[in-house]
N, C-alpha and C positions, 0 to 999 in steps of 0.2 A: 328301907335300906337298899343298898346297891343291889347287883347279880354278883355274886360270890365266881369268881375265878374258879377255873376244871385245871387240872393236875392231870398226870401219866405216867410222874417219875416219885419219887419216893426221895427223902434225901438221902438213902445211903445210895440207891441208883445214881442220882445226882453225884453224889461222889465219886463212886466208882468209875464214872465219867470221865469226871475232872483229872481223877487219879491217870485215869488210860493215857488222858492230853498228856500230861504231862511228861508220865514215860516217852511216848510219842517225839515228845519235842524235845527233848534233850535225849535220847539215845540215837533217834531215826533223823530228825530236824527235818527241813524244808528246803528245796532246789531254789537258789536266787540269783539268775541269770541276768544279772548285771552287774558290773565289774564294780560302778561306782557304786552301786546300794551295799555290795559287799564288804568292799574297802572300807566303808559307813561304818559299816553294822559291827566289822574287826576293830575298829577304832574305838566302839563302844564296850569291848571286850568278850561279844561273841564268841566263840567257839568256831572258825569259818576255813574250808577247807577250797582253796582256792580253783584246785583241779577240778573235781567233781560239783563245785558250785555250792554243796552240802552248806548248810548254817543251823549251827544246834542253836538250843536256848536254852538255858540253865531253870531249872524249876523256880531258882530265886529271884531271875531275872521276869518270868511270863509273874510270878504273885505282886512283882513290886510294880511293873507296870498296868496291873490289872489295879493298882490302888489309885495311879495317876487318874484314869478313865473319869471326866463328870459323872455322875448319876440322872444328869439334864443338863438341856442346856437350850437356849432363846434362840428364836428364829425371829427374821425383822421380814417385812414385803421389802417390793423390788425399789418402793420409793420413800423407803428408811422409814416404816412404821412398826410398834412394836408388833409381832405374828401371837405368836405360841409356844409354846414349849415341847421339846420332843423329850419324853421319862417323866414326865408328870399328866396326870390328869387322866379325860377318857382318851382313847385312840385317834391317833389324824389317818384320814386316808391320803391317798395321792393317785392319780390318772396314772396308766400302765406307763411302761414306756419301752422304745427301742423297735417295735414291731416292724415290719417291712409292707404288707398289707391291708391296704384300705379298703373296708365293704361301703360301696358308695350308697346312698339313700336316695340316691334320684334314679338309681339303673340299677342295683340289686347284684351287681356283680362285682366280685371282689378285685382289685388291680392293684399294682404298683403305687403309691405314696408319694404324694407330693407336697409340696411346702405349704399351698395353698391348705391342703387336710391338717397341717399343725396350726395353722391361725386359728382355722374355721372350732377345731378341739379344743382349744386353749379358749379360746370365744368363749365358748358353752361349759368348761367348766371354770373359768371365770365366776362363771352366776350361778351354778352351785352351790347353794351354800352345804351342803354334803362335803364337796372337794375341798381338802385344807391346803394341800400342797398342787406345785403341777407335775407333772411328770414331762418328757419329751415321748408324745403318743409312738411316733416313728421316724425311720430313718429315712429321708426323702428320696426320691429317686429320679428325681430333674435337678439335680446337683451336682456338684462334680464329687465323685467318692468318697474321694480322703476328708474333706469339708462339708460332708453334710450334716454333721450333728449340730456343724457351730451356723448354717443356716438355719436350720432347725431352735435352737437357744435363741438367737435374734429374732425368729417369730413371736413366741415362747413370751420376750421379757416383752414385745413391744403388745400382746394380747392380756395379761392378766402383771395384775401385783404381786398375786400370791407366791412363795419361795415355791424353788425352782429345783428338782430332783433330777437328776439324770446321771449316765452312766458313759464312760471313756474308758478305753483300755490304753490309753498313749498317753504320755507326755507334754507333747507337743499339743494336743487337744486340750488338754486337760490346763495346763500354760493358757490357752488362746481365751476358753470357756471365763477362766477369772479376770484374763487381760478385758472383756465385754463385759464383765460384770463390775470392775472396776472403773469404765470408761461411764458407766451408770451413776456409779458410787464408790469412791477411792477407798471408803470405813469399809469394805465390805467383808474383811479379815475380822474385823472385833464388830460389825453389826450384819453377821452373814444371814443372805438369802436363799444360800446355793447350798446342798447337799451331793456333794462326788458318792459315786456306787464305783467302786472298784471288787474284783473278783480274782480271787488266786483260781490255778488249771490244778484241777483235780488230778492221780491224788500228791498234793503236797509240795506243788514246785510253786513260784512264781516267773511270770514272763517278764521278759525286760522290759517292756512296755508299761506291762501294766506296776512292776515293783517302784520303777521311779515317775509314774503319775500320780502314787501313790504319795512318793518324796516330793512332789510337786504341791499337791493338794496342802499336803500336811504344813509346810513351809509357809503357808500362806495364811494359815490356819482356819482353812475350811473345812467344815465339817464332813466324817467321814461315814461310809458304810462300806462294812467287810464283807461280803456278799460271794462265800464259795458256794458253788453249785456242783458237788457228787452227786451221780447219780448213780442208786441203787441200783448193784449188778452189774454194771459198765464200769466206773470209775470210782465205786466203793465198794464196800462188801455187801452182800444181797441180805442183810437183817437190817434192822430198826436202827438199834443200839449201836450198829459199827458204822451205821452211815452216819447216826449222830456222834458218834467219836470222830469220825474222818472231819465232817465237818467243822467240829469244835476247835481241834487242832489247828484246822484249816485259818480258822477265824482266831485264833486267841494269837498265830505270826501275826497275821496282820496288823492286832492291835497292840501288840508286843513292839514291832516294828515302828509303828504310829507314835507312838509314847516316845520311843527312842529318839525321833528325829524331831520332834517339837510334842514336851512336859504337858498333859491335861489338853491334847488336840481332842475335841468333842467327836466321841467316837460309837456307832450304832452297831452291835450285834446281830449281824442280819445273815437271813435264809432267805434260797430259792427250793423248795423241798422237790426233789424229784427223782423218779423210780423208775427201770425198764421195763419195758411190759414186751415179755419171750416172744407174744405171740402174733402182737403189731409192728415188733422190730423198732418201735421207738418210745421217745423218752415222753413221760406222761406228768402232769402237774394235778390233776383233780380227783384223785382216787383218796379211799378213807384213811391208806397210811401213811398220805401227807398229811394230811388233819391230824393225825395223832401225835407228826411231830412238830408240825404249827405250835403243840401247845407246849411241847418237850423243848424246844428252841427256844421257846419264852420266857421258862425255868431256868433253863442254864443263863440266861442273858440275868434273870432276875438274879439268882447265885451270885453272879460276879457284879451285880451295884450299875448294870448297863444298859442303855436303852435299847429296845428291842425292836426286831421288825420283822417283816414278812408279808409274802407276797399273795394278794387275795382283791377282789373275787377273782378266781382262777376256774378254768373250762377248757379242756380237749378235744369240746363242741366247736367245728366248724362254723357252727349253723345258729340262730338265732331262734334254738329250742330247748324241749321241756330236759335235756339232757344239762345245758349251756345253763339253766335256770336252775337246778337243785345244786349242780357243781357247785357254781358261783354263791348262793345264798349261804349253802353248807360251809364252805372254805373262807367266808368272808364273815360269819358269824363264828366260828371255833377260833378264826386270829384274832378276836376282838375279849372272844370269852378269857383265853387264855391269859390274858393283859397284852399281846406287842402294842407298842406304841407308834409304829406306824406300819400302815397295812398298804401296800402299792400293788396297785393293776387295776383301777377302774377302767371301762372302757377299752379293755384290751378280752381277747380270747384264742381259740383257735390252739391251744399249747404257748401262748405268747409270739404272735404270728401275725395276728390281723387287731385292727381296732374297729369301730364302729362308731359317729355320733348317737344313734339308735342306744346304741352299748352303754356308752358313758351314762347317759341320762337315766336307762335302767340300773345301772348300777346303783347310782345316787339314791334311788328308792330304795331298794335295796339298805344301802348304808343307814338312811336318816329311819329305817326299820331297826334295823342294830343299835346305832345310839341310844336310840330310846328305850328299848329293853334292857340295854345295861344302867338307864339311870333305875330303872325297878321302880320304885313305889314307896310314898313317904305315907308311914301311920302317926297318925296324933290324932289326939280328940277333935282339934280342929277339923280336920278330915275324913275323921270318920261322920260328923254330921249327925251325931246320935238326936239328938233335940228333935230334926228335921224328921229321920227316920221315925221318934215317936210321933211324931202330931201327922205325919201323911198316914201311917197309919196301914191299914191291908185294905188291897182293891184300889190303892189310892194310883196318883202318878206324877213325875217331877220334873212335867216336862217347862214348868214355870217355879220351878223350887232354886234356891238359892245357891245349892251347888250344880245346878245348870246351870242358873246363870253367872254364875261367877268362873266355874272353868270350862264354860264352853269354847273359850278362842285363847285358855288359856295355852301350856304345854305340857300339860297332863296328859294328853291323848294326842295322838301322832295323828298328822293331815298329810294325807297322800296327795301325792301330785300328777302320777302314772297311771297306779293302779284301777283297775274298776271296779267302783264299788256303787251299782247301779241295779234296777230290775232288770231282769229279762230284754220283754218287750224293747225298753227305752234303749238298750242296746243293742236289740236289730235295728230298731227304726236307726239309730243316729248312725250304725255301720262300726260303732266303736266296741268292737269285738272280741281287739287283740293289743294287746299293749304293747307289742312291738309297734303297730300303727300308731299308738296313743305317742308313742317317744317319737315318731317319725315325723308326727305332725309339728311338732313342739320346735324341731328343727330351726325352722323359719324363723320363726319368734324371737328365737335366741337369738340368731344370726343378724337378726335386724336391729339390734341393740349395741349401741356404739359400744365398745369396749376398749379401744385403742390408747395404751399407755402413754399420758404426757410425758413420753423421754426427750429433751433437748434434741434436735438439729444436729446439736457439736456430737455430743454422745453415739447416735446413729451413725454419723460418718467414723468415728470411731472404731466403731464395732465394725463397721465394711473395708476401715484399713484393715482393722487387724484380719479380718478375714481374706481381704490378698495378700496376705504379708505372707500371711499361714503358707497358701497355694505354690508364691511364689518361692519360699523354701521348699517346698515338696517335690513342686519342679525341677531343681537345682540338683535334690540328693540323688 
């Protein structure tokens, strides 16, 4: 059988929960700084107080739109192939994204991000088969500001097939990202490859930016991820339980929201868990009580019939150490245990800050270690092999017995690709010591391996109007 799913909540916690949200949202409601999202939202019969921005939700209104929600929903590649499914099955990971620094692997020092670093990433997790999704690693910084993400997504589709995860707080971005995704693929509303991450400002407002990139997204009917990030002690309350209330609330406008402006828009339940720490003065991602609520997050998402997510392997760690390595293994195995159905941040670390090729590639080991424990272990007679086990007998050995040969290259047993698993000796001699060396070398390799998406001519210029188009309005406002 499978690995049986870990718990934290209880269902009357779990209600209690729900219960909180929901006073929450109709007695307190949420700030929604934009005129139009408001006028919307009044239109839909809201509760909307136009001074103070306030917008309640009626307990009746968050249940009925909680019903619209898929429970899954299809994902296609960048060149209209069927993907995968997000709420069904085992877990997809995805490559971090949004970081600002790159740890270079040729010089060991960490710098500013460039476009070239989102090829070279997307390159290599391309050929992962680990990586289900891609992320945008980083935001570039030989771009012009306002348009770097949508340079970044143009690396992104012309390096991998694989759907395409990323995150916008604007409009106008958010607009541009689908105008390139459509200049790909016109279906890309009903055979979508793109997943929007938008995030409400804790606690309880949304910005105008990100409220109608939201109406943007949705409109279009791409798929969404509600992504508030309270952090424990700053922008929520300093317990478990109230920061998962703040967040719930946080998440359940959004997808209240979603529902209202386009019926069953495919919508993901998603955390970023994170807590102050009094005594570093900043905000931390890989301590043991985001793992508790990794898994508490997954519950409530399961609760409401929703696909789930969160963000892992996750690390605080700088450094490409044994801190960087339990973080990330611990956080990247409790989201997986818990059920989310998608786990985002390969290849990023640092508090979400730096990425690394190094990184990614350890990660991926990492992952293809998790999957395989969660498929567990099939008993039947066939596999127990009793027959075999009488006739070898004691003393005996199987190293030419029929269930070696038969599952020896089967996928009964996980084949590493990083780790070392060698004598001693053979690893001084060879020098191959350290697995960060082992991923470093591996670099090359990948790199040298075409990858480069057959996107049309017309399509590429495409994407490079729209992306002066974009500037050229920016310029203007």
């Amino acid at each position: 059988m499978k690995l049986n799913q870990t718990e934290v909540l209880s269902q009357e916690e779990i209600h209690l929960i729900h219960d909180a949200t929901l006073e929450i949202l109709e007695q307190e409601g949420v700030v929604v700084l934009s005129d139009m999202v408001r006028s919307f939202l009044a239109e839909k019969g809201l509760p909307v107080d136009h001074n103070s921005g306030v917008v309640r939700i009626p307990s009746s209104v968050v249940n009925s739109c909680l019903k619209q929600v898929p429970s899954s929903f299809a994902l296609f590649t960048v060149d209209d192939k069927s993907w995968k499914r997000i709420g069904q099955g085992e877990p997809l990971f995805a490559c971090g994204h949004n970081a600002v620094f790159f740890l270079d692997h040729q010089t060991g020092i960490r710098r500013d991000s460039l476009v070239e670093d989102v090829e070279k990433f997307v390159c290599i997790a391309d050929q992962l088969d680990e990586i289900d999704l891609i992320g945008i690693p980083v935001m570039p910084q030989d771009t012009p500001a306002e348009s770097t993400l949508l340079y970044a997504v143009r690396a992104a589709f012309q390096n991998s097939a694989k759907p395409l995860y990323y995150s916008s707080e604007s409009a106008g971005i958010n607009r541009a990202v689908i105008q390139m995704a459509k200049a790909i693929n016109p279906d890309v509303s009903n055979r979508p490859f793109l997943i929007s991450q938008l995030s409400p400002t804790s606690p309880l407002f949304w910005e105008k930016g990100t409220i109608e990139a939201l109406y943007e997204v949705c409109i279009n009917g791409i798929p969404l991820a509600i992504l508030p990030e309270p952090i424990a002690g700053a922008s929520a309350p300093y317990t478990l339980a109230g920061l998962l209330t703040l967040h719930n609330a946080e998440c359940l406008s959004g997808i209240v929201f979603s529902q209202l402006i386009r019926e069953k828009t495919p919508v993901i339940y998603a955390s970023s868990w994170t807590v102050y720490d009094m005594r570093s003065n900043m905000a931390v991602i890989g301590t043991p009580e985001t793992n508790i609520l990794r898994v508490a997050g997954a519950q409530m998402a399961a609760f409401y019939h929703i696909p789930s997510h969160t963000t892992a392997p996750n690390s605080d760690s700088h450094f490409h150490d044994e801190q960087n390595s339990w973080e990330r293994t611990l956080s990247a195995f409790i989201s997986a245990l818990a059920g989310n159905h998608l786990i985002v941040n390969a290849g990023m670390f640092a508090t979400g800050l730096t990425i690394s090729l190094e990184q990614l590639i350890l990660d991926a080991e990492i992952i293809g270690m998790i999957k395989r424990i969660l498929r567990g272990m099939e008993v039947s007679r066939e596999t127990i092999f009793l027959d075999e086990i009488r006739r070898v007998g004691q003393r005996g050995n199987y190293l030419m017995e029929q269930s070696t040969l038969t599952h020896l290259r089967s996928d009964q047993f996980w084949k590493s690709k990083v780790s070392i698993l060698d004598h001693y000796q053979n690893c001084q001699t060879s020098g191959m010591n350290d697995v960060v060396l082992v991923a470093r070398q591996r670099i090359d390799s990948y790199l040298s391996r075409p990858t480069k998406m057959a996107i049309s001519p017309d399509s590429l210029r495409e994407m490079d109007q729209i992306i002066s188009l974009f500037e050229e309005r920016r310029d203007e406002e």
